[in-house]
C-alpha positions in Angstrom: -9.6 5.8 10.1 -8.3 6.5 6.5 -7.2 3.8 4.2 -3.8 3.5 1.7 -2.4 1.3 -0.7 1.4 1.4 -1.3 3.3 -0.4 -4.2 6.8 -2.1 -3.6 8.8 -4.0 -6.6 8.5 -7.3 -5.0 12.3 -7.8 -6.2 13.2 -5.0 -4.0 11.0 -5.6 -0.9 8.4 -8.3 -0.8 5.5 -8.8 1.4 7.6 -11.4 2.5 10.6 -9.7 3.6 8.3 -7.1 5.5 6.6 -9.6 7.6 10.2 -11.4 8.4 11.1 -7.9 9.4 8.0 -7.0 11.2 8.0 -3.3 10.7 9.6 -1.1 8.2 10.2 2.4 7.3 8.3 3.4 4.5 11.4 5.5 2.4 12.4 6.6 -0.5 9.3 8.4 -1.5 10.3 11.4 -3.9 7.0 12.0 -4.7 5.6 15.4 -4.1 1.6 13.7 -3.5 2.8 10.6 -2.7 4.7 12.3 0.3 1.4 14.2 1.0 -0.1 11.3 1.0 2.3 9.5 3.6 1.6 12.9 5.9 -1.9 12.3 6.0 -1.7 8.8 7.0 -2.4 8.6 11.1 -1.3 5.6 13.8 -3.7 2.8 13.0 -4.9 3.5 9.3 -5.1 0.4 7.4 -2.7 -0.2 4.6 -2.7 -2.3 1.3 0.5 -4.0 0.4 0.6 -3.9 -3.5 3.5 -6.0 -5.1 4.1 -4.0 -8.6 5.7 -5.0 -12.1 6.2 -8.7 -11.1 2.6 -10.1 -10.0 1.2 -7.0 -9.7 -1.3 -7.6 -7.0 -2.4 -7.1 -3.8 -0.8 -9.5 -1.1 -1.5 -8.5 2.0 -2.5 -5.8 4.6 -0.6 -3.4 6.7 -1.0 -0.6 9.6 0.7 2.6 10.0 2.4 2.4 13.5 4.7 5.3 13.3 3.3 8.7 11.7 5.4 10.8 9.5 8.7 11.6 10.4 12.0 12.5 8.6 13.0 10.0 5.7 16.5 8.8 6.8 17.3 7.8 3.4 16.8 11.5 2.1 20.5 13.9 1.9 18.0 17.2 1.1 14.6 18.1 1.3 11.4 18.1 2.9 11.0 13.8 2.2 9.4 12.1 5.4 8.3 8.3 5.9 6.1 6.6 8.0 6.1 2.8 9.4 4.4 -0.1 9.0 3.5 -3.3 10.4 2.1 -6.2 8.5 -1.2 -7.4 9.5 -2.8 -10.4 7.7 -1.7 -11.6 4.3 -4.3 -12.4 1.7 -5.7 -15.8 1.7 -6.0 -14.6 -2.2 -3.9 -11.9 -4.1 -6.3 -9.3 -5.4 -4.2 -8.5 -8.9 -3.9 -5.8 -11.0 -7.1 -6.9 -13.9 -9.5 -7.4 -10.8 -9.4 -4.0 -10.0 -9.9 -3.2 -13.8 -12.7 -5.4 -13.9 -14.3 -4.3 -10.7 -16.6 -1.3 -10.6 -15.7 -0.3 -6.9 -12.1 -0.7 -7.7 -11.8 1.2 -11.3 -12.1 4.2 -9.6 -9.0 3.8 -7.7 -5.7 5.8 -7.8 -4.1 2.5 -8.4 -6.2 2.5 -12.3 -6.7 6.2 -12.5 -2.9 7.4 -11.3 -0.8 4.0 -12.0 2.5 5.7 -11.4 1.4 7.0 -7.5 3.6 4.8 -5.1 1.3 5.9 -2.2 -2.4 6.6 -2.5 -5.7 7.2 -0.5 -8.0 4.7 -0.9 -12.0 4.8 0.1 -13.5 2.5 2.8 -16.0 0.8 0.4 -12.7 0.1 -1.9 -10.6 -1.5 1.1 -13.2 -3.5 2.5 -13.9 -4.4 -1.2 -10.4 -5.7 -1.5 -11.0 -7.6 1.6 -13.6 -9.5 0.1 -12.2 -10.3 -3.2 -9.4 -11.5 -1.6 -11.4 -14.1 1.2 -13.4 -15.4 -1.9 -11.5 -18.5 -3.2 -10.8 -18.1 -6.9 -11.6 -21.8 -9.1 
C-alpha cells in the first residue's frame, strides 16, 4: 500500500462536499508529477484530504477506488484521474504549521514542494498524521 495527500481549495470542493458526494473524480490535474503521481496510486492506497489557502490543514482521509483512467475534464493530452472515496474525517485537522513544526512531517512534499497538488507521502508520515490528528489539542 502506498500513501498520498491531495490539496483542494476548500471553496471549490470541501471535504464536506466529497463525503455528501461519496466518491469523486480526482480532475483537473495539469501537472506533469502530480499526474505521475495520480498513475502510481493503486485500488486501496490511503489518501490525505488537505484543505489549502483557507484553513490549510488536513481534514480527513480518503481511498483510491478507481485507478487512473482518462481525465474527462481534459480537451487534449495525456491528463488522467483517479477516484476517491472518503474514509474517516479527522477528529482534529492536522494544519499547515504542525507539519512545519513536526520532524516526521518537515520532510514532506507538502513543506518541501508546496505547489504539488498530488504527492507521495511515507508510511511513518501518514500514520504520523493519524496520530496528531486523534490527540485532542487544549
Amino acid at each position: 500500500m502506498n500513501y498520498w495527500l491531495v490539496k483542494q481549495e476548500p471553496t471549490v470542493y470541501s471535504w464536506d462536499n466529497f463525503y455528501k458526494d461519496k466518491s469523486t473524480e480526482w480532475t483537473g490535474v495539469r501537472n506533469f508529477q502530480a499526474r505521475n503521481n495520480l498513475r502510481a496510486m493503486a485500488k486501496g492506497d490511503e489518501v490525505l484530504f488537505y484543505h489549502s489557502n483557507v484553513g490549510k490543514e488536513v481534514v480527513g482521509v480518503a481511498q483510491v477506488s478507481k485507478e487512473a483512467h482518462p481525465d474527462p475534464t481534459a480537451n487534449e493530452g495525456d491528463w488522467i484521474c483517479v477516484t476517491l472515496t472518503p474514509k474517516t474525517k479527522l477528529k482534529n485537522p492536522v494544519t499547515l504549521v504542525q507539519f512545519k513544526d513536526d520532524p516526521v512531517l518537515k520532510l514532506t512534499p507538502l513543506i518541501k514542494q508546496s505547489r504539488l497538488s498530488v504527492m507521495p507521502l511515507t508510511e511513518p508520515q501518514f500514520r504520523r498524521v493519524l496520530k496528531l490528528a486523534a490527540s485532542s489539542r487544549e
